[in-house]
Each structure stands twice: as structure tokens, then as C-alpha cells.
N, C-alpha and C positions, 0 to 999 in steps of 0.2 A: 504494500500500500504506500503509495505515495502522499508526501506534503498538501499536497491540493487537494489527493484523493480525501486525506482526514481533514481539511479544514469544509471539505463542500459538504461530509456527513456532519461534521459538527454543527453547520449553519442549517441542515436540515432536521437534526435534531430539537435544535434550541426554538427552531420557526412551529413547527410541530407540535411538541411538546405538551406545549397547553392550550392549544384549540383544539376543537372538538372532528379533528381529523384524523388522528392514529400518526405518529410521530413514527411507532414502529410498523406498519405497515410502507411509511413512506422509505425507511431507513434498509429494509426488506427490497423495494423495487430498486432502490438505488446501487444497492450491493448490488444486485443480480447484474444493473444495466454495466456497470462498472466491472465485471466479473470477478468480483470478492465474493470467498467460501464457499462457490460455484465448484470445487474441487473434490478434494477427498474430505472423511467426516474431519478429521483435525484441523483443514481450510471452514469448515463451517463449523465448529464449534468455535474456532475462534474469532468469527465473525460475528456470530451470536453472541458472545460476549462482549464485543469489540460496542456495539450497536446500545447495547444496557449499560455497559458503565460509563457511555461516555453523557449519559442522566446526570449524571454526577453537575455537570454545568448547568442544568438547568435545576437545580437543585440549589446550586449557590446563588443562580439568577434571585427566585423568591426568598430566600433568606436575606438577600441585600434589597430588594423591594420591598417586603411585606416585613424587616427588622423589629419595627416597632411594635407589631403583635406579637414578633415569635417571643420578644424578651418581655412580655404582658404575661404568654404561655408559662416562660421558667417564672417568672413573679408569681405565679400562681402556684407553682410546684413548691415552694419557698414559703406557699401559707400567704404572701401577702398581699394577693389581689383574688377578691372571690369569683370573678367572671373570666381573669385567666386561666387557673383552675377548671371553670365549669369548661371550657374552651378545650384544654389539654386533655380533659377525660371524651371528651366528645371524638378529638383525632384518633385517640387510643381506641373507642366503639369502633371507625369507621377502618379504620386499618386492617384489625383483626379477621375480619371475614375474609379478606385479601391472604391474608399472613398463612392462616388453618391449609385456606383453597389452592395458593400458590405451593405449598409444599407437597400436598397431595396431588396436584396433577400436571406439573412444572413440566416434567421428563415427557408424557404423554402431550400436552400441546403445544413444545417444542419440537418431537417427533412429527405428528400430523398438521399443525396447522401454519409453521411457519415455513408457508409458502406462497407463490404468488395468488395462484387462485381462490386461498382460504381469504386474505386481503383482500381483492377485488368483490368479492362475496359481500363482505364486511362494510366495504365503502359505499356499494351502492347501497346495501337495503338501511344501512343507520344514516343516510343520505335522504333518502326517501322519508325514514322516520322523523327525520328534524320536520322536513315538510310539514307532511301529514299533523305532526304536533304545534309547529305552527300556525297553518293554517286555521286547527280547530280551537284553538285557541283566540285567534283576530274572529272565530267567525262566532266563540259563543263570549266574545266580549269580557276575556279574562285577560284579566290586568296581571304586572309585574311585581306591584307590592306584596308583600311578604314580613314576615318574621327578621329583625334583624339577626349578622352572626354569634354576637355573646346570648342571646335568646337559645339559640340552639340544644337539646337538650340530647342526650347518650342512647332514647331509641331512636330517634331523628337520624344522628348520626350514623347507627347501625344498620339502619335500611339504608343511605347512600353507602357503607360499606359495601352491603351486598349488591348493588348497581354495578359499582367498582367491575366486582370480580367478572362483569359481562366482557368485560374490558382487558380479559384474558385471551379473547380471542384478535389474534391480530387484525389491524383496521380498525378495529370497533371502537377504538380510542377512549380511554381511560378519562378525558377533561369531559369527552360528551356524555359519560355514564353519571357521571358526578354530579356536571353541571343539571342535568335534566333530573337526577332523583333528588338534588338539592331541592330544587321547583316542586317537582312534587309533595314533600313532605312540607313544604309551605315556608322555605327560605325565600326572599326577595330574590332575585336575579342574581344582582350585584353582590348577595353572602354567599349564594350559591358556587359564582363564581371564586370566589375568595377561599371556602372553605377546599374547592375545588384545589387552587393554587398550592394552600396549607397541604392540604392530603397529600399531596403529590410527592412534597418534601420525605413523608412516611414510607409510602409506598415505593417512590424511586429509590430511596436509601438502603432501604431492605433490600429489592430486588439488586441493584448494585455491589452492593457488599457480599451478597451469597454469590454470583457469580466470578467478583474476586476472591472472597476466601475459600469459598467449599472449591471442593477438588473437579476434576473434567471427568462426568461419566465417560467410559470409555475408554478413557487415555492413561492405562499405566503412566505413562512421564509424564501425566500430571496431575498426579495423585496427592493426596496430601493436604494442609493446608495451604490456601494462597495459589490453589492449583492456576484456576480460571487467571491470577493476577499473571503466572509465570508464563501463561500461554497468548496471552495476549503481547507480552515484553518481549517473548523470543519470534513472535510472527510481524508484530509490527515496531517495536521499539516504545520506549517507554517518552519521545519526544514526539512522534503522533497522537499518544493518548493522552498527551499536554494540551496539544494544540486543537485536537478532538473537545477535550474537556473546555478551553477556553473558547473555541468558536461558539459551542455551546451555548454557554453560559451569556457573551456578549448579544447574540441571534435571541436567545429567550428573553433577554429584559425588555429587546426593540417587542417583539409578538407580546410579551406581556401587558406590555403599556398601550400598544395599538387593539387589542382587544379588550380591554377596560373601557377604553377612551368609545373607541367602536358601539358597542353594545349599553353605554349610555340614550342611545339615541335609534340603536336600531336592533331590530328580532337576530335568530341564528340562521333564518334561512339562506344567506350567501352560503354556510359550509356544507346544507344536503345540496346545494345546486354544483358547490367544487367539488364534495365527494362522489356524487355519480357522475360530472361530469369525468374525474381523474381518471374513476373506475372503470369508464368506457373506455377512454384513450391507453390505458395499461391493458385490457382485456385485450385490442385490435392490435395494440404493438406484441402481444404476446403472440396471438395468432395469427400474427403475419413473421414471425420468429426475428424482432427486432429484439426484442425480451428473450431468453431460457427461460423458463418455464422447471 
């Protein structure tokens, strides 16, 4: 992998991320077009790793944006804010479902579904979902207000947990799971979004850190602890997955900010109109063998 090759993932990482399009569906077509982990399974384990921990940036993104909640969150672990507190046990509900489900079936939807067509799958029809939910929404005259974030309460949370996990299948993007069971359970827009943001920090983290410390199914040589870190340092070098982690991180604060500021003022339907549109145009370059498949 080359210099350009990690800083163009990284900046599609970081752009991805957190709109409601599949960051890892997008980082999936782009390996393939690229022909990364296209090889044997050791090229695609370590591409699959490659892909998750370079989250890591868009992890630091919300931490230096949303700072002055997350230190409200530890003020609250410290006993001395009651609604950071009620905040931090809320992330803790909503993670969990993630935590349980990801260990249980990690190996199994990284074997079948991280592939192109599980993606394409993915993007049109939660594409269409935005629609359709939008739509019925302007058409039975349901408003945005809601519950503020510190309102949020630990069942609340634990049903957008379990949204989350829909968001195990590649495509189906982890901010649109969030953001929409947020809405549901009677967050405003705007916490939804946030709480989205927060979660993310959770859920990226975890999932980053087990693919650098646990070991590489498969790969006696990289057994052990810090397998996944070792395998990604001897395939791509450990100055790619700087530059990875930095593109990141820079690409997600620009998409952070432009979708805050965005959805002050407008619905989510541009993202089911880009995800089926993308969806078609990846379907046709596949089958026309522009893509491997």
C-alpha cells in the first residue's frame, strides 16, 4: 500500500464515518477498486484490519469536537455532575448490545458478508429506508423536537444499542442505525445525532482495539497478543497507519461539522438518494468487471 493509497482511505474513512452511509462498506469498494486484500486470506485479513483501526481518527475527531461533554461524562464518573453521570451510564446501555453481539458473531460476518454485494445490498435498501421514513414523516406532519441529550434515560439508550448492532452488516452504517433509533425513542434530531457521535467513540474503540490486540484467526504468525497490530506493521508499515489515522481524523471533523450545520435546516433524504444512487453505480461497475467482485 502506498502513501496516497492510505491517505485516500483515510479521507474516506473520516468523510464516512458518521453519516448515515457505511464508512465500511465505502472503505470495502475502495480496497477492492485499489486491489488491496484482493489476494490471499493474510492480504485480506490484513486489510480488514487495516480498514477498522484506522477509526481510530475519527475517534479522536469527536473527542476534540464534542470535548466538553466527554469531560461533563468523566465529571460525572467522579460523582460530581448528576446529568454526566446519567449520560455515561446511558453510553454504557447502548454499547453493550454491540459488545455481547460483536463477539458472538465477528468471525461469521466477516467470513460472509464483507463483501461487495453484501454492501450494495445494504446501501440501497437503508437508502430507500431513509426515504420511505422520511417521507412519512413530512407526510403525517411529524416534527423534529424531541427529548433533549442529558434527558436520555438507560432503556432509551439500550434500544438505540440494539439498532446499532443492525449496523453489523456492512453498508448499513452504524450513524444511520443510531441516528434513526435515536428519533425513534423520542430524542430530538440534533441529540440523536450527538448521542450518535458519542456512541461511536464506544463502539469504534472497542472494535479497534480487538483487532489490534487479539490475535489473527488463522495466522499462526500472528498469534498472540497485538496479533492484528503486528500484521498490519509488517504489510503496511507503521507510517501508513499514521497517516491513515491522521487523514482520518482531519476528513471527520470537516463531515462532522458539515452535517450538524446541514441537518439544522434540512431532512436525511440526500443520503437514501446517495446510497442507492452509489449502490447502482458499484452494482454496474461490478458487472461490467470494472470492480472484483
Amino acid at each position: 500500500m502506498s502513501p496516497v493509497q492510505t491517505i485516500i482511505l483515510g479521507i474516506i474513512e473520516g468523510l464516512t464515518e458518521y453519516l448515515p452511509i457505511s464508512s465500511t462498506g465505502h472503505l470495502i469498494v475502495a480496497q477492492h477498486f485499489m486491489g488491496l486484500g484482493t489476494g490471499n486470506s493474510l492480504d485480506k485479513a490484513a486489510a480488514d484490519a487495516f480498514a477498522i483501526s484506522i477509526q481510530g481518527g475519527a475517534i479522536l475527531a469527536v473527542l476534540s469536537l464534542y470535548f466538553p461533554r466527554v469531560l461533563q461524562m468523566f465529571r460525572g464518573l467522579l460523582g460530581k455532575d448528576r446529568e454526566g453521570l446519567r449520560l455515561t451510564i446511558a453510553m454504557i446501555c447502548g454499547f453493550l448490545p454491540a459488545a455481547a453481539i460483536g463477539l458472538l458473531l465477528n468471525d461469521w460476518i466477516e467470513a460472509k458478508l464483507f463483501g461487495i454485494y453484501p454492501v450494495i445490498f445494504a446501501w440501497i435498501v437503508g437508502g430507500i429506508a431513509i426515504l420511505v421514513v422520511a417521507r412519512r414523516r413530512r407526510r403525517l406532519g411529524i416534527k423534529t423536537e424531541g427529548i433533549n441529550l442529558l434527558e436520555i434515560t438507560w432503556k432509551m439508550a439500550l434500544m438505540i444499542g440494539f439498532a446499532q448492532c443492525v449496523a453489523m452488516w456492512p453498508g448499513t452504517s452504524r450513524s444511520l442505525m443510531t441516528i434513526v433509533g435515536g428519533v425513534l425513542v423520542g430524542l430530538s434530531l440534533s441529540a440523536a445525532v450527538e448521542f450518535s457521535f458519542l456512541l461511536g467513540v464506544l463502539t469504534l474503540g472497542a472494535a479497534t482495539m480487538k483487532k489490534a490486540v487479539f490475535p489473527v484467526n488463522g495466522q499462526p504468525a500472528y498469534d498472540g497478543l497485538f496479533g492484528g497490530a503486528r500484521l498490519m506493521v509488517d504489510h503496511y508499515g507503521t507510517l501508513n497507519l499514521a497517516l491513515g489515522v491522521a487523514a482520518g481524523m482531519i476528513s471527520a471533523i470537516i463531515a462532522v461539522k458539515w452535517m450538524v450545520n446541514y441537518l439544522k435546516s434540512h431532512g436525511m433524504e440526500i443520503f437514501g438518494y446517495y446510497r442507492i444512487g452509489l449502490g447502482g453505480v458499484v452494482l454496474i461497475l461490478v458487472l461490467t468487471g470494472v470492480i472484483t467482485s
